[in-house]
VOKOL-731004 format. One record per residue (C-alpha): x, y, z negated; residue number from 0; residue in three letters. Coordinates in steps of 0.02 Angstrom, whole numbers, padded with zeros to 5 digits, m for minus. Example, Ala and Ser with C-alpha at 12.3 -4.5 7.8 and 13.67 -1.06 7.14 Angstrom:
REM residues 2
<rec east="00615" north="m00225" up="m00390" i="0" aa="ALA"/>
<rec east="00684" north="m00053" up="m00357" i="1" aa="SER"/>
This chain:
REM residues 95
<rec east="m08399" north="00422" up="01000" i="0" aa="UNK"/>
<rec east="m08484" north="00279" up="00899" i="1" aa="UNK"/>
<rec east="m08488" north="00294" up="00704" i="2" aa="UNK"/>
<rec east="m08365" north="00132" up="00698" i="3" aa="UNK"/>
<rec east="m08236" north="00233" up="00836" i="4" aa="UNK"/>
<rec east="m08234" north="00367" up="00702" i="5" aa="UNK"/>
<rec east="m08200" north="00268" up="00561" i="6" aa="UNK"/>
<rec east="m08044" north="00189" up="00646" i="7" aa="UNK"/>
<rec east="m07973" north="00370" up="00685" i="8" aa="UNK"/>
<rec east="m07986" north="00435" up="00485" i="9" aa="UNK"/>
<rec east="m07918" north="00255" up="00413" i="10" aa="UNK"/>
<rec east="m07745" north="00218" up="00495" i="11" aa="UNK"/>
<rec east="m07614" north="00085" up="00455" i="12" aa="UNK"/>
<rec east="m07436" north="00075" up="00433" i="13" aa="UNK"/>
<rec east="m07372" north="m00055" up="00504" i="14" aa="UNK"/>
<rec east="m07345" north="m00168" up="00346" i="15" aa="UNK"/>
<rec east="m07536" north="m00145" up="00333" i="16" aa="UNK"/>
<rec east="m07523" north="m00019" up="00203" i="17" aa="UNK"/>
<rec east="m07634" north="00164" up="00230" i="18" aa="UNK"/>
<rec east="m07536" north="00310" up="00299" i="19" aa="UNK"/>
<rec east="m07514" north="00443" up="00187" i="20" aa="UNK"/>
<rec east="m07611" north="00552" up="00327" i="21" aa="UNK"/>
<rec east="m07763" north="00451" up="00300" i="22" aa="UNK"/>
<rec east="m07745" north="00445" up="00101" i="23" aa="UNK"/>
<rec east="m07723" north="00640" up="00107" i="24" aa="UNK"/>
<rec east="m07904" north="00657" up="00242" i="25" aa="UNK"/>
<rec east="m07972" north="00549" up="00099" i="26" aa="UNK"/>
<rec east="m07926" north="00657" up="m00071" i="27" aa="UNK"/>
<rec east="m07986" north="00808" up="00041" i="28" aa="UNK"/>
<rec east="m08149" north="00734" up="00073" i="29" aa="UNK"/>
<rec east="m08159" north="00675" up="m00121" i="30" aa="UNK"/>
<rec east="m08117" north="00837" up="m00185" i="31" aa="UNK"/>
<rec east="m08254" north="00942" up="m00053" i="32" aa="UNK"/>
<rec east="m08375" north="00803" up="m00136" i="33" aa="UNK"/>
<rec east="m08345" north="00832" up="m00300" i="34" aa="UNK"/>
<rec east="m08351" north="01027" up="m00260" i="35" aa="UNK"/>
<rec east="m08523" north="01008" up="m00156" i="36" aa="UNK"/>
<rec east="m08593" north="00924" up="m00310" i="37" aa="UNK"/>
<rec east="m08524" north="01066" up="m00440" i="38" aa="UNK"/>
<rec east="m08621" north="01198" up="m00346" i="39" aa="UNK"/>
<rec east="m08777" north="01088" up="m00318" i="40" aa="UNK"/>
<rec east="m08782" north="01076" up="m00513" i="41" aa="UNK"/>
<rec east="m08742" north="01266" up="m00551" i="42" aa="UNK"/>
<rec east="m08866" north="01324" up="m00417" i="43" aa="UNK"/>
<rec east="m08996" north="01235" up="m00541" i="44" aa="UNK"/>
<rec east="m08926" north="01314" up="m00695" i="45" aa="UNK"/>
<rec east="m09036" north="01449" up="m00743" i="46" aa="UNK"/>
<rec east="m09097" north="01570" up="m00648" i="47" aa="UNK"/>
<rec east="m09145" north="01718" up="m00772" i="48" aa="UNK"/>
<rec east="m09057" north="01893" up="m00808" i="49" aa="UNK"/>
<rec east="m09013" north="01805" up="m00995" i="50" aa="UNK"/>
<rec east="m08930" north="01640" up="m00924" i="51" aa="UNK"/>
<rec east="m08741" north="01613" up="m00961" i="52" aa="UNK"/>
<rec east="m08700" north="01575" up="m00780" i="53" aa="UNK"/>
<rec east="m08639" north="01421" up="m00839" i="54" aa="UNK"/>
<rec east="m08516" north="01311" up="m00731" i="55" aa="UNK"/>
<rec east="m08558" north="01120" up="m00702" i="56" aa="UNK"/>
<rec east="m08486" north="01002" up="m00807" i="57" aa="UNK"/>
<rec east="m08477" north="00867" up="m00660" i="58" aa="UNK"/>
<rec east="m08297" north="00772" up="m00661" i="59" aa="UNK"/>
<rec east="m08355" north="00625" up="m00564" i="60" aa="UNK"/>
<rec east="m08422" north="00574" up="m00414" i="61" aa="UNK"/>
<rec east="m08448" north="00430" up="m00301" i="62" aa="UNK"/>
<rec east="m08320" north="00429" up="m00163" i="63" aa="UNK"/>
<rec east="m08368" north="00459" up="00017" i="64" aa="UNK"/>
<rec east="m08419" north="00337" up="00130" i="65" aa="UNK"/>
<rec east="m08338" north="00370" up="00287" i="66" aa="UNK"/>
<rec east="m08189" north="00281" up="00208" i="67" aa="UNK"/>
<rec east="m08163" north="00108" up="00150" i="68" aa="UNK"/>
<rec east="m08159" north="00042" up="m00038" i="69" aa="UNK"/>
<rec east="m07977" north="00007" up="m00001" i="70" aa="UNK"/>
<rec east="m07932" north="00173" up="00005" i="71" aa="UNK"/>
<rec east="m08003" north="00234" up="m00149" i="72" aa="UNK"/>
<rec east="m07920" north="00068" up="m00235" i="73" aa="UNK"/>
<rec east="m07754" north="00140" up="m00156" i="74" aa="UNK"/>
<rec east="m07787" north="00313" up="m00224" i="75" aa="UNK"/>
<rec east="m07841" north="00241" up="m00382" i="76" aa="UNK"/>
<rec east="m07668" north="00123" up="m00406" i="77" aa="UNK"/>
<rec east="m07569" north="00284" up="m00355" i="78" aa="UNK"/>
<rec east="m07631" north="00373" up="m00473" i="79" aa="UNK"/>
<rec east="m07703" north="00522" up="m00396" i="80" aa="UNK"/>
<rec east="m07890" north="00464" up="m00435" i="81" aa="UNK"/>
<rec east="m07963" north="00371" up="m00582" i="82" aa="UNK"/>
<rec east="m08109" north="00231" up="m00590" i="83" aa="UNK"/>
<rec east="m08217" north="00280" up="m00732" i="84" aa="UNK"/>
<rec east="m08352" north="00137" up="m00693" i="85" aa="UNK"/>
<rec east="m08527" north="00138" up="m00612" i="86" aa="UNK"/>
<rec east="m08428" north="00167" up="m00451" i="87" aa="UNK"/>
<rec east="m08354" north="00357" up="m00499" i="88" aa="UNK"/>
<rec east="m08204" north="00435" up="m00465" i="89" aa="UNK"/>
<rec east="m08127" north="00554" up="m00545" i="90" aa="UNK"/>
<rec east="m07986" north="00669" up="m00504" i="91" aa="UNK"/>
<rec east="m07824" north="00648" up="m00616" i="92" aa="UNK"/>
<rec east="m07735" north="00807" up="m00649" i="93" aa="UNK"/>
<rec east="m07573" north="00803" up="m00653" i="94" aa="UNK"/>
């Protein structure tokens, strides 16, 4: 399957042109296991002696995947589920 075949299977249409809510939900997934791959990337570098606070990341932002078009993350953004904070970040907004 080529890399463009793939893309077409995780972003799908309605027919009014708008995303389905499938491919919006594939896209927060993929956001959120981001944003958790880059938490424990950070605390794994957090110290590493017996006196270290095992302290969590303070991370809140990251840039979205790229396996999914800018138009999604606008969608998500306009919904409300994510939030721009500039520099190309997302954020998650809690509800």
């Amino acid at each position: 399957m080529h890399e463009r075949d793939s893309a077409k299977q995780l972003v799908e249409r309605n027919e009014d042109g708008s995303f389905t809510k499938e491919t919006l939900k594939r896209a927060m997934k993929a956001y959120r296991k981001r944003l958790k791959l880059a938490r424990l990337d950070e605390e794994s570098r957090l110290g590493h002696d017996a006196t270290s606070k095992g302290e969590h990341s303070k991370i809140v932002a990251v840039r979205p995947p790229e396996q999914y078009p800018k138009e999604v993350w606008d969608q998500l953004v306009v919904l409300g589920r994510l939030r721009d904070i500039g520099h190309g970040l997302l954020e998650i907004v809690e509800v």
